[in-house]
N, C-alpha and C positions, 0 to 999 in steps of 0.2 A: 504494500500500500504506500503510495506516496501520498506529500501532506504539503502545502505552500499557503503561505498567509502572510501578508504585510500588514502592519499595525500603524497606526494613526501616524504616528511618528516619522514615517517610512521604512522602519527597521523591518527586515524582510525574516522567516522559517522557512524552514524547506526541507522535507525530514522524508527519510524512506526506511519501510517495518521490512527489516529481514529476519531469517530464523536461526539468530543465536542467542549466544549467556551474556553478549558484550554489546555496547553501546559505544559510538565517537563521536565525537562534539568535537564542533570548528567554532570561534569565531570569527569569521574575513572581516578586511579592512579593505575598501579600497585604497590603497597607499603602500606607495614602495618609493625606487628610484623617479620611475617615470613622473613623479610628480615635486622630486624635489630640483634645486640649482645647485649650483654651483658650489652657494654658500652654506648649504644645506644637504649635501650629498651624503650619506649617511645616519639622516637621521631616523628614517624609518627603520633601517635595522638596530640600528641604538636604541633605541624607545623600544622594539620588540624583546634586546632585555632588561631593559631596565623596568618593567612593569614586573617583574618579577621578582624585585629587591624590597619589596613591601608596601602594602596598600592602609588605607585607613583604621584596617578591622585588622589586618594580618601582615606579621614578620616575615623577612624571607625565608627562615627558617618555617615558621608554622605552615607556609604554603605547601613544601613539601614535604611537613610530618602529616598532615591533615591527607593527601594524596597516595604518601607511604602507608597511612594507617588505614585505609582501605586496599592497597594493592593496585592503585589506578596507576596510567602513564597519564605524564604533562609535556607537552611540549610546545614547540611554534617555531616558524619559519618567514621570511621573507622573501619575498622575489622582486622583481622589477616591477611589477602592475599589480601587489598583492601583499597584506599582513597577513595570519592564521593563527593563532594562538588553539589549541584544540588537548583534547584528554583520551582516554580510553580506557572504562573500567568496565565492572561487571555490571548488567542492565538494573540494577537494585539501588547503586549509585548516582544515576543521573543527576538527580537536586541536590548531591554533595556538586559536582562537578561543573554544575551550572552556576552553581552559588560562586565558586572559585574563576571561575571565567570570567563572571561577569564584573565580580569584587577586582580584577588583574585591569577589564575594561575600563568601568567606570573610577576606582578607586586609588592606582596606584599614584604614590606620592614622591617617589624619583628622592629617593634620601641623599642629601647632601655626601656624606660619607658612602657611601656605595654607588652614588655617582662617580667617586673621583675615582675608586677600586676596579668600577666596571668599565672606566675608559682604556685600564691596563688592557684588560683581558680582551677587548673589543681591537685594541689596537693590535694588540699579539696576534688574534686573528686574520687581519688582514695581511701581516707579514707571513704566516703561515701560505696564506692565499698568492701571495706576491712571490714565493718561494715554492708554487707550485708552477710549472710552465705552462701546462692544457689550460689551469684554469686560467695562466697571465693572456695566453692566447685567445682566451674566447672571449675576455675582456678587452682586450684588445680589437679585435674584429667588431665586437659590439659599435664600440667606440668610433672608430672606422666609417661602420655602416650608418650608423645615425652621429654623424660629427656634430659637436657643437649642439647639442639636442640631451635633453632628458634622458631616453632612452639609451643613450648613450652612455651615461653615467653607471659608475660599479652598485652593485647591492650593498658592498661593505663600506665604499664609500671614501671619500681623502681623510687619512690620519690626523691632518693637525685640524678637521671641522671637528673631528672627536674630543682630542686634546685639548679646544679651545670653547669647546658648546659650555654652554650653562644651563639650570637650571629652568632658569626663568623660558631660555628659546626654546627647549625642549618640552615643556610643558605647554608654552603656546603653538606648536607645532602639533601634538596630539591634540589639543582642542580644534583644533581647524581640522584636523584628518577625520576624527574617531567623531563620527556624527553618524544618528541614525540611516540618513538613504544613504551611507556609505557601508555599512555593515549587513551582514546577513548571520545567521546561525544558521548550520546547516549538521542535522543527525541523523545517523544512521546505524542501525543495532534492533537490538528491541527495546519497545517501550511503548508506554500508553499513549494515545494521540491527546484525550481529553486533557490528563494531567500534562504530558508537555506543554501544550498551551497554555495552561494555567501556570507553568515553569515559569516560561519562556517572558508572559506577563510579569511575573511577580520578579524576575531577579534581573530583566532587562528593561522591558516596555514600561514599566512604571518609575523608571528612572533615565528614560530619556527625554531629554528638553529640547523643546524647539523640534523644527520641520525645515530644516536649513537644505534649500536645493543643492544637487551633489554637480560640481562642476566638472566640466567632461576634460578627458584627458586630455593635453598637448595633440595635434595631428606629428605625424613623426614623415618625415622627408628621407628617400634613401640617397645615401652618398657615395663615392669610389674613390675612397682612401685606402692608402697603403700604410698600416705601422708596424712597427717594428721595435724590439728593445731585446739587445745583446745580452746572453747569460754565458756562463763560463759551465756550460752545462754539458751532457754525452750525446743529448739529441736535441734535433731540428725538431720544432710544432708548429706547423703550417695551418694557418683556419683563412676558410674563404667565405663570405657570404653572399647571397643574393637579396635581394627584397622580394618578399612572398606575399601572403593574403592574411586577412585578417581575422578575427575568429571568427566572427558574422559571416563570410565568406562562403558560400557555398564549395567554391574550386579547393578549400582547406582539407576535405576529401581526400582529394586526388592527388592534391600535394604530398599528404604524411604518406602517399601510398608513393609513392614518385622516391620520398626519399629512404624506403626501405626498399623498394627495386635498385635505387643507385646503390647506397651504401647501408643497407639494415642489417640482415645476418649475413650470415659463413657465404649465402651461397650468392650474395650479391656482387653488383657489377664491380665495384670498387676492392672489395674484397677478394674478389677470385683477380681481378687483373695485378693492383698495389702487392697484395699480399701471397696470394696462393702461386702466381705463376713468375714472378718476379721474385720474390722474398724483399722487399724491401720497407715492409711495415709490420710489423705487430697491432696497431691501430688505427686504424680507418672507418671512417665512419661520415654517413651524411644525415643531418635530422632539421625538423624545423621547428618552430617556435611562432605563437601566435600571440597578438596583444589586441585592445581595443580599433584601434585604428589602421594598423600595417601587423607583418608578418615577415620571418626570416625563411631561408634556407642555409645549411652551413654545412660545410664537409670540414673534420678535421681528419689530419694526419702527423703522428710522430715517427719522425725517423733518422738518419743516420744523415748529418750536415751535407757528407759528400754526393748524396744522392735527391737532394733538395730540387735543381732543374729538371732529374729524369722522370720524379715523382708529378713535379709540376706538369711534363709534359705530358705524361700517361693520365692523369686529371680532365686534363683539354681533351686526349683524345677519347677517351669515356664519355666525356659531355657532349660533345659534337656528336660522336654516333650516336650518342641515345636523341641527339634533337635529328637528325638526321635522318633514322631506320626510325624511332620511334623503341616501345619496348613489345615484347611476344605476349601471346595469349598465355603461354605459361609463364612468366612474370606477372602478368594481371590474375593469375589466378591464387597463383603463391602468395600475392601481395596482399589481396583480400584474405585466405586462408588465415593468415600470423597477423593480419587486419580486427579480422573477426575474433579471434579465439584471445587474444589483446584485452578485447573488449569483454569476452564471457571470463576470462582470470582477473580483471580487476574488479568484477561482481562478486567475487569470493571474497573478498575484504569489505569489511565496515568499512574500514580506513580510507582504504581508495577509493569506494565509494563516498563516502561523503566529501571526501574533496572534488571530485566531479559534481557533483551536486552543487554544492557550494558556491567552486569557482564559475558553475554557469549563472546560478541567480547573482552572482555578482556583478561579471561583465555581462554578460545578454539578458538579463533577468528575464531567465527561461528555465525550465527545470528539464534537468538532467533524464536523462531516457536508451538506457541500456538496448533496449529494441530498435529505438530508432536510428541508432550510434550502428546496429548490424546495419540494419537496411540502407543506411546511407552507403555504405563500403560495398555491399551487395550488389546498391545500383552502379557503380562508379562503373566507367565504358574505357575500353584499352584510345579511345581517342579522346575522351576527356582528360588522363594522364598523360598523350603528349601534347594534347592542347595546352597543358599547367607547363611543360618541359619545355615545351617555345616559348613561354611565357615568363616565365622564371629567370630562362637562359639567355632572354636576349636583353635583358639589364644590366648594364655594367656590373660590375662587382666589386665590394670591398674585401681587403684581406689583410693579414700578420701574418709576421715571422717572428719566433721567440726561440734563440738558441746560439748558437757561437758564432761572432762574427765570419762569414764568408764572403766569398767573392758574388757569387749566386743570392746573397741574402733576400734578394727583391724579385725574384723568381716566380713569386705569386700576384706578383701585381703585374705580370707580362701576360699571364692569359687571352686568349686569345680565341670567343667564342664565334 
């Protein structure tokens, strides 16, 4: 049974009954990078933890003895176009777990002293991240693709906005974000419909203020920039993007289907050419990424500095024949197959489910629909996939290079579709 309701406020539910002992709870935020500057680049992942360092009613510690002392998980995440703060415990739980959500939404009081504690840990993190080279690469390319744009900013954000935030910007920063039409709860487990609502009221809806309109995201512009940044590292990481489509999209289909035909599993194009019959990757891969407004495409590959231009070229000539021949009937069918079955393995989880759910009433405020998610892949036609492949491919491209200075370092930005 699925369940959707928006309350006065605009704060949206959206809850699907499956048959277990476990229930998950999300609350979304619309708020991530895409919405912060320059000077404010990192604050939504900051804020997502520091709501956890103590709210009105509760310590940081009693948040997670109160969570221990039933056995639940807590956690949360940010992305580029999205807060989560979400639990997961036994279905008997919920009104512990709701209570604890909403106390982290509405309540948390950003302690001076655990402010200054948690800018260490926040900062460490992104060195950790800057010290990995896939993710400096896909940060990079990001950055590339939407230059000089929102989107283009990291999730973790510039070190010294951390180092230098206070207090004061930080909490007006969640008040402008954390407003009812920007939030949804979204659950899935078991549980009663009547009392969730009556949750859902008592520990959210009756403690939001105001009807404040949710203002729409940045439009994002694709760009074809080259960057790059030298590591003293064993391998090259090469990421290339396109501009793709948006989630609203209907063609977004054809596209995740497009980029597991190029580069999804073992037996794909990228894989069997880079990898299987060359040897000159361990990793390769192409995927896309969707947001309100625009959409990526992106192939990354790690590999060995001196084989940087051969890689590059075998890339090109992959892409050209699939715009070219197009892909097979057995590719369209494979694709759909690991398409479909995708979509029936993330049905097996609460978890995954409700973040589908979730993250659709959030950007499309539309509810989530595991049947329809088949049928869509079921209808996709072998010419609406290279209609997406002509489409995709004949956009400039932006790209990175992250790895030991070479002579080839700019190899990726000569493609040549």
């Amino acid at each position: 049974m699925d369940f959707c309701k928006q309350y006065p406020s605009g704060l949206r539910l959206v809850a699907k009954q499956t048959d277990n002992y476990t229930v998950s709870v999300g609350v979304f935020v619309n708020v991530g990078s895409v919405r912060e500057d320059s000077a404010t680049n990192g604050y939504s992942h900051f804020i997502e933890h520091l709501v956890f360092k103590g709210t009105k009613r509760r310590t940081c510690l009693q948040i997670s003895e109160e969570i221990d002392d039933i056995g639940a998980n807590i956690n949360a995440y940010t992305a580029k176009d999205a807060t989560c703060f979400y639990t997961k415990s036994a279905f008997g739980d919920l009104e512990r777990c709701l209570d604890i959500l909403s106390d982290l939404y509405f309540n948390a009081t950003i302690p001076q002293q655990e402010l200054q504690r948690e800018k260490g840990v926040v900062v460490e993190e992104i060195k950790m991240c800057r010290d990995t080279p896939d993710d400096v690469s896909q940060d990079l390319v990001s950055q590339a693709l939407f230059f000089d744009q929102p989107l283009g900013l990291t999730i973790l954000g510039n070190p010294k906005n951390i180092e230098y935030s206070d207090r004061h910007s930080l909490l007006k920063f969640k008040k402008k974000h954390y407003i009812p039409s920007a939030t949804v709860v979204a659950v899935c487990g078991k549980f009663d419909e009547t009392l969730l609502d009556k949750l859902v009221l008592q520990y959210f809806e009756q403690h939001c203020v105001g009807t404040q309109p949710l203002v729409e995201e940045p439009t994002a512009v694709y760009r074809s920039r080259f960057l790059h940044k030298f590591k003293p590292i064993e391998q090259s990481h090469i990421q290339l993007a396109w501009g793709g489509f948006a989630l609203s999209d209907e063609r977004r289909i054809a596209n995740t289907m497009l980029a597991s035909i190029l580069g999804g599993g073992l037996s794909s194009r990228l894989n069997q050419v880079v990898r299987e019959q060359h040897g000159l990757a361990y990793s390769v891969y192409a995927y896309p990424s969707y947001y309100t407004s625009c959409g990526t495409f992106e192939i990354y590959v790690g590999l060995s500095p001196q084989n940087t231009a051969k890689v590059c070229g075998l890339l090109r000539n992959e892409i050209c024949r699939l715009v070219d021949d197009g892909i097979t009937e057995k590719e369209l069918q494979r694709a759909r197959m690991q398409a479909v079955n995708a979509v029936y393995m993330n049905a097996e989880s609460n978890m995954t489910l409700m973040r589908l759910y979730g993250r659709s009433m959030l950007k499309l405020n539309e509810m989530y629909s595991v049947d329809a998610d088949v049928d869509r892949y079921n209808a996709v036609t072998l010419q609406q996939i290279n209609d997406v492949a002509r489409t995709v491919f004949a956009r400039p491209h932006a790209s990175a290079y992250v790895g030991p200075k070479i002579a080839d370092y700019n190899a990726p930005s000569k493609l040549k579709i």
